[in-house]
C-alpha positions in Angstrom: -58.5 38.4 -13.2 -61.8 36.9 -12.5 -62.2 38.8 -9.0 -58.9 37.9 -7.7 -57.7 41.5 -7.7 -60.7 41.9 -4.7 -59.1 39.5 -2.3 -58.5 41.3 0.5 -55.5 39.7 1.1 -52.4 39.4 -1.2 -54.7 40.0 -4.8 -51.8 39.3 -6.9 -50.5 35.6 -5.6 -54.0 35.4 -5.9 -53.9 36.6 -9.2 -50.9 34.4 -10.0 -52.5 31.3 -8.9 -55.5 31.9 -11.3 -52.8 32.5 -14.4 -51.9 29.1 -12.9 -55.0 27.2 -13.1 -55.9 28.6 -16.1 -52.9 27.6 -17.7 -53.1 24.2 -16.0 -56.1 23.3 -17.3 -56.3 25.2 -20.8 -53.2 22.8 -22.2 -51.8 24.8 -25.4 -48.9 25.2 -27.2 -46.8 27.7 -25.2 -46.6 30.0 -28.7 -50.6 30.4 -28.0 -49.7 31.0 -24.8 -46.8 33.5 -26.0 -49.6 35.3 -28.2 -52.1 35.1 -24.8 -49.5 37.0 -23.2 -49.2 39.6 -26.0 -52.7 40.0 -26.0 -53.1 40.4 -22.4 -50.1 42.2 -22.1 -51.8 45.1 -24.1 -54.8 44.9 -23.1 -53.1 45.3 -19.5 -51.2 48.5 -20.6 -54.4 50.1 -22.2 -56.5 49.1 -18.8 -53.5 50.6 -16.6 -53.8 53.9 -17.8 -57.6 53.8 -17.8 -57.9 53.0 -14.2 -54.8 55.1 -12.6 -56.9 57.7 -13.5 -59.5 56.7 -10.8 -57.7 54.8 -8.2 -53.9 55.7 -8.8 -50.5 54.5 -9.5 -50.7 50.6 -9.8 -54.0 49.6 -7.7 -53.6 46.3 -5.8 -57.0 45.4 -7.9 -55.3 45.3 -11.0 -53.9 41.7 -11.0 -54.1 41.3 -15.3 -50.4 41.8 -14.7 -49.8 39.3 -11.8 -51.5 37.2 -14.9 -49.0 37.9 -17.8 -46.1 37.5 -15.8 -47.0 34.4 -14.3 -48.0 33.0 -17.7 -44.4 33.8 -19.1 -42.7 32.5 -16.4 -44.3 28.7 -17.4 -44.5 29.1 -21.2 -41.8 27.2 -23.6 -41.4 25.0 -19.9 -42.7 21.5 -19.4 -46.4 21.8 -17.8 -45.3 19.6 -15.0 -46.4 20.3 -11.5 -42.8 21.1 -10.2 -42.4 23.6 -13.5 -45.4 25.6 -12.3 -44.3 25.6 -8.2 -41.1 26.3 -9.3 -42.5 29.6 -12.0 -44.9 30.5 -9.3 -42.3 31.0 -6.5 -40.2 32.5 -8.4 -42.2 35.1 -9.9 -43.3 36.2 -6.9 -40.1 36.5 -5.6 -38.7 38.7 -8.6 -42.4 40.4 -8.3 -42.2 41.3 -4.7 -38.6 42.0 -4.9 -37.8 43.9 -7.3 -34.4 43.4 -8.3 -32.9 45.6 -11.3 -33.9 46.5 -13.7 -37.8 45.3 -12.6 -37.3 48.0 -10.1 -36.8 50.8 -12.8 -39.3 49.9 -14.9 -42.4 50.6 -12.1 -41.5 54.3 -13.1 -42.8 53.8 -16.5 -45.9 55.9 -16.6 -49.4 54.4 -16.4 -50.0 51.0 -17.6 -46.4 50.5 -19.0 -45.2 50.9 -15.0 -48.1 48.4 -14.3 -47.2 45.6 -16.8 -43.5 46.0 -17.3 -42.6 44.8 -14.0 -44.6 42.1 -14.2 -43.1 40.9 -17.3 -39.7 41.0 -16.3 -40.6 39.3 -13.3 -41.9 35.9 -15.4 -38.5 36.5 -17.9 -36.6 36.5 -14.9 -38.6 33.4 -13.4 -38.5 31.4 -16.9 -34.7 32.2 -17.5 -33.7 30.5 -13.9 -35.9 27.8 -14.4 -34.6 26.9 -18.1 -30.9 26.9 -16.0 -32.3 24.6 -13.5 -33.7 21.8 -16.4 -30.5 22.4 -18.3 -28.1 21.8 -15.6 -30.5 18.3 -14.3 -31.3 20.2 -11.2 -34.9 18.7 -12.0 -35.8 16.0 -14.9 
């Protein structure tokens, strides 16, 4: 993403908070943004395999996935500032945490292991955060 996966410190929030940005500032339809995903979702899994071969299982470089996830945790959300603190906690949270079935998925093979997680991690995110405008905890 842009670099982000050099940081030497935390490259996927970093990576996150570029998705964010981007997102942020490129204002389309969430479907685009559904099809973004797809594409970089992909993309992602075709990259993962090429470059496990030369640094190994999910390199902290690799931040494409960081991207996605962040990405779905926001889309078919209003673009509000609280929407994306909220979808960027969260996904981090499920991201760094793991909880099941993210936690199986890493043992996908190559760039399946890579973006799975990911992706479950913004479902996850987007899921509690629909419960949270649904139930008035935020207007």
């Amino acid at each position: 993403g842009f670099g982000t996966g050099f940081t030497p410190f935390a490259p996927g929030t970093a990576g996150s908070l570029l998705a964010l940005i981007i997102y942020f500032f490129l204002p389309l339809d969430s479907f685009y943004w559904l099809w973004i995903s797809l594409v970089f979702f992909f993309a992602g899994v075709w990259a993962g395999f090429e470059i496990e071969k030369e640094r190994g299982k999910d390199p902290g470089l690799v931040v494409i996935d960081e991207m996605v996830g962040q990405w779905l945790a926001v889309i078919f959300l209003p673009p509000t500032l609280v929407t994306l603190l909220i979808g960027f906690a969260l996904f981090r949270v499920f991201d760094i945490f793991k909880p099941y079935p993210i936690n199986r998925s890493q043992k996908l093979k190559g760039g399946w292991g890579i973006m799975v997680d990911d992706m479950l991690a913004g479902i996850y995110a987007n899921i509690i955060i629909h419960a949270i405008y649904f139930y008035g905890l935020i207007a």
